[in-house]
C-alpha positions as CSV (number, residue, x, y, z in Angstrom):
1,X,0.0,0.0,0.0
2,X,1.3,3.4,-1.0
3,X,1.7,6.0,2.0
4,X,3.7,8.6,3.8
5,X,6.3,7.4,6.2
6,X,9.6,9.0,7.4
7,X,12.8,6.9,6.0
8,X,16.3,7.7,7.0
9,X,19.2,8.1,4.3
10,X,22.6,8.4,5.2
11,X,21.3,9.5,8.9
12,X,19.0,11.8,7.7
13,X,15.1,11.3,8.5
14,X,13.0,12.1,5.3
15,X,9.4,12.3,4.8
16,X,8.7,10.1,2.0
17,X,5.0,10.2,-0.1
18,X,4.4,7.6,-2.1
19,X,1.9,8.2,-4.7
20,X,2.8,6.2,-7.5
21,X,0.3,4.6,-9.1
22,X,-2.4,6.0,-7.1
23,X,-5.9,6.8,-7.8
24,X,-7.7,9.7,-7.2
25,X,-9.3,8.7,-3.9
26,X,-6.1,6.6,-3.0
27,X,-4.2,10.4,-3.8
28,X,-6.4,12.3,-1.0
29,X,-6.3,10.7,1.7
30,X,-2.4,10.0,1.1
31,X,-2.6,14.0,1.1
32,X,-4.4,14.0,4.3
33,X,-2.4,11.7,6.0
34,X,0.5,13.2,5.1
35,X,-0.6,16.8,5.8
36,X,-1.2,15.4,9.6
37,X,1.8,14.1,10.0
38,X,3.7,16.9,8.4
39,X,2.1,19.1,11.0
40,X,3.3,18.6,14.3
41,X,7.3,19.0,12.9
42,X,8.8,21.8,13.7
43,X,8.9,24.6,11.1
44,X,11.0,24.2,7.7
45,X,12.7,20.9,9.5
46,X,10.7,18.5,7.0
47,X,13.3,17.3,3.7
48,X,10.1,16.0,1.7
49,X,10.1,13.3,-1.6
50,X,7.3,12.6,-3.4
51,X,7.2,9.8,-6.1
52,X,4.4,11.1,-8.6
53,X,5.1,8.1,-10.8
54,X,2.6,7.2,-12.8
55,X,-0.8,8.9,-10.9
56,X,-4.1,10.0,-11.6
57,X,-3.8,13.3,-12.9
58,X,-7.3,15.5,-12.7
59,X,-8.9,18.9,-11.2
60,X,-9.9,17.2,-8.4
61,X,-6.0,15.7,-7.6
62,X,-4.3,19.1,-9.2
63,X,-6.4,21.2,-6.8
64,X,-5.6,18.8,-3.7
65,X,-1.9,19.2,-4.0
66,X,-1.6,22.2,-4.8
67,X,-3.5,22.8,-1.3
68,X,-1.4,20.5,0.5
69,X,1.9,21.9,-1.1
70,X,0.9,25.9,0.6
71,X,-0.4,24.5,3.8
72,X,3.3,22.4,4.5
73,X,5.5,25.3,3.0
74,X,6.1,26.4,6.6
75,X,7.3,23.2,7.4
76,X,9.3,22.3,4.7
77,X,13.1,22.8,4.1
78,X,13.6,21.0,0.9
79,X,11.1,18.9,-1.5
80,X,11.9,16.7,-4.0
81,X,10.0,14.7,-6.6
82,X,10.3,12.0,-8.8
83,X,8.2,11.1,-11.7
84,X,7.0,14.7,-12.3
85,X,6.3,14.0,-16.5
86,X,4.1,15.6,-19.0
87,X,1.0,17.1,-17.2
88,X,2.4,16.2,-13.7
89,X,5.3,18.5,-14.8
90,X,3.2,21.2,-15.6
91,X,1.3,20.7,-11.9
92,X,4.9,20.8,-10.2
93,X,6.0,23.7,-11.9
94,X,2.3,25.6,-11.2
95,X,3.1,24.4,-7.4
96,X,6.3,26.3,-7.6
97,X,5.1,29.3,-8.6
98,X,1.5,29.2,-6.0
99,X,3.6,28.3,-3.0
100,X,6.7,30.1,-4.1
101,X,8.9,27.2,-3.4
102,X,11.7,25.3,-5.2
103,X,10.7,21.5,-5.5
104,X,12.9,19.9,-8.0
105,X,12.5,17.0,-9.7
106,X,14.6,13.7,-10.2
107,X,14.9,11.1,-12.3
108,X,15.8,8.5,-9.7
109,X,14.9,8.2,-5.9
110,X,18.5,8.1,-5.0
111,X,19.8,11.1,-7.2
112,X,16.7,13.3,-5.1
113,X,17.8,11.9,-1.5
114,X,21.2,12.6,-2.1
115,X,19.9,16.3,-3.2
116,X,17.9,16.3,-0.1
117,X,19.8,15.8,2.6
118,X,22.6,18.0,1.0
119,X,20.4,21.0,2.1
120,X,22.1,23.5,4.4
């Protein structure tokens, strides 16, 4: 089952979201779940990776993260993504600019930890 846990690379904790392959429903309450757990970490502490790979991509799942990506900006220090192609592209870059953050995306899981935990 898809889901957001914290996993630790190279000694560093980060808050992983898996929503590869994920429907719509499967998608929102990921987000919820996510966006609870998010919320009682200190502020910009959270180095965040989401793997977009292969999801459901509607209004319905556009507007949700986009909502969920401003409501954790104040707790996030770095975000990362894999899987961001083709429409899910356009949704991280439309992300960017809403919560005025830098999320960038990776090709590979490792290649976006690495990035992650390199964050001063």
């Amino acid at each position: 089952m898809k889901s957001c846990q914290s996993i630790t690379h190279k000694q560093k904790a980060i808050m992983y979201l898996d929503l590869s392959g994920s429907n719509q429903d499967q998608i929102l309450a990921l987000l919820d779940e996510a966006q609870a757990m998010i919320a009682k970490l200190p502020p910009k502490s959270v180095l965040m990776l989401t793997n977009t790979k292969d999801t459901t991509y509607n209004t319905t799942v556009s507007n949700a993260i986009k909502d969920f990506s401003s409501k954790n900006t104040p707790y996030v220090k770095a975000s990362a993504v894999i899987g961001a192609e083709g429409l899910r592209k356009v949704l991280l870059q439309t992300v960017c600019m809403l919560t005025k953050r830098e999320i960038h995306a990776f090709d590979t899981q490792e290649k976006a930890m690495d990035w992650l935990i390199s964050q001063p």
